[in-house]
C-alpha positions as CSV (number, residue, x, y, z in Angstrom):
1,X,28.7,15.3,-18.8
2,X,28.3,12.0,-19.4
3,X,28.5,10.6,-23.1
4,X,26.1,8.0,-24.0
5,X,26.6,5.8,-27.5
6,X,23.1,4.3,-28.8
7,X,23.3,1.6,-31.1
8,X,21.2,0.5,-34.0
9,X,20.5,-2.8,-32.1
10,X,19.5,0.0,-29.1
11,X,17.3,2.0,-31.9
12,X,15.5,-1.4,-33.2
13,X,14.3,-2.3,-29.3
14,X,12.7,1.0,-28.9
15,X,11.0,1.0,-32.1
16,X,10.0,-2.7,-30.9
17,X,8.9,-1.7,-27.8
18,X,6.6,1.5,-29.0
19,X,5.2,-0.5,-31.7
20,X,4.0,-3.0,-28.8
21,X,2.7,0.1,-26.7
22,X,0.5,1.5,-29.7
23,X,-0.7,-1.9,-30.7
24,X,-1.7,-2.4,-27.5
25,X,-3.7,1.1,-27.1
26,X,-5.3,0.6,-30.7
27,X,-6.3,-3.4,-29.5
28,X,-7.4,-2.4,-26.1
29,X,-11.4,-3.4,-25.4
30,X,-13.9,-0.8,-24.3
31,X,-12.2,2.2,-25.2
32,X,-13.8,4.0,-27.7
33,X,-10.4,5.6,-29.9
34,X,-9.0,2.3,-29.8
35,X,-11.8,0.4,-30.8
36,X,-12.9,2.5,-34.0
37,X,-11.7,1.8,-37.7
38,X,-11.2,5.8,-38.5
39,X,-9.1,8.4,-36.1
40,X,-9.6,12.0,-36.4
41,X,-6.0,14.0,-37.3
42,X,-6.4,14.8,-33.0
43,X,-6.8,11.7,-32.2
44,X,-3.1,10.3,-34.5
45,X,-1.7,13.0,-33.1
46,X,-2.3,12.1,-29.3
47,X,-1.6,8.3,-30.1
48,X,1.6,9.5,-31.8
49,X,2.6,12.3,-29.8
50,X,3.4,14.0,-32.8
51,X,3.0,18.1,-33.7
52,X,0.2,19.0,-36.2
53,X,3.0,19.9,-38.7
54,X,4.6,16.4,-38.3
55,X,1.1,14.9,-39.5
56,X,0.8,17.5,-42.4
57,X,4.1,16.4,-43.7
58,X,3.3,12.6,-43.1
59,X,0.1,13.7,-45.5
60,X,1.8,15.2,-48.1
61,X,5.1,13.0,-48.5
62,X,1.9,9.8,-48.8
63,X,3.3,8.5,-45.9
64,X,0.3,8.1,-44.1
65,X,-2.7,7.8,-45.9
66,X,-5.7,9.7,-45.1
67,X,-9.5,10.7,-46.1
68,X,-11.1,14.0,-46.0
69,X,-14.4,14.6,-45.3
70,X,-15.6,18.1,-45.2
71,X,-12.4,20.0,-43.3
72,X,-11.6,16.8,-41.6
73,X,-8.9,14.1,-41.9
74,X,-9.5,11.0,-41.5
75,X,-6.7,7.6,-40.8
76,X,-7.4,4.4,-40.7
77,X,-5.7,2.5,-37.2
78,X,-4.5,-0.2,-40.0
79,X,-2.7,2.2,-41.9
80,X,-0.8,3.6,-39.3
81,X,0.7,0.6,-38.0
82,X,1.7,-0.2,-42.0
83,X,3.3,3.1,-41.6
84,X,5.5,2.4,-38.9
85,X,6.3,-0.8,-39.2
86,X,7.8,-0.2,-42.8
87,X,10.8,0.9,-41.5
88,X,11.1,-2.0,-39.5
């Protein structure tokens, strides 16, 4: 078994790099989940490739801001990439 030692410098290139893939799938032209203001709770959770629960708790701890209308959530593309470039 090989041991492999990640770095924060390691950590802080990945984050780079997924924060420049999800930019670039919420800037892309034509397609119609990328080009819209509001994302449905399926549609973060594809983008993100995160669980339902993960969103729930990202909703509750206010670290994603969201809108409900009847039984639906609602996140704005903007607010997403505030949320994860906070850390950054």
């Amino acid at each position: 078994m090989e041991i492999v030692v990640i770095t924060l410098k390691d950590l802080l290139q990945f984050k780079s790099e997924i924060l420049e893939e999800l930019k670039a799938l919420m800037n892309k032209e034509g397609g119609q989940k990328e080009s819209r203001e509001w994302l449905k709770s399926s549609d973060v959770r594809e983008l993100l490739k995160i669980s339902p629960g993960t969103l729930q708790n990202l909703r509750m701890k206010g670290t994603l801001p969201y809108r409900k209308v009847g039984g639906s959530f609602y996140y704005r593309q903007e607010d997403i990439l505030k949320m994860l470039n906070k850390n950054g």
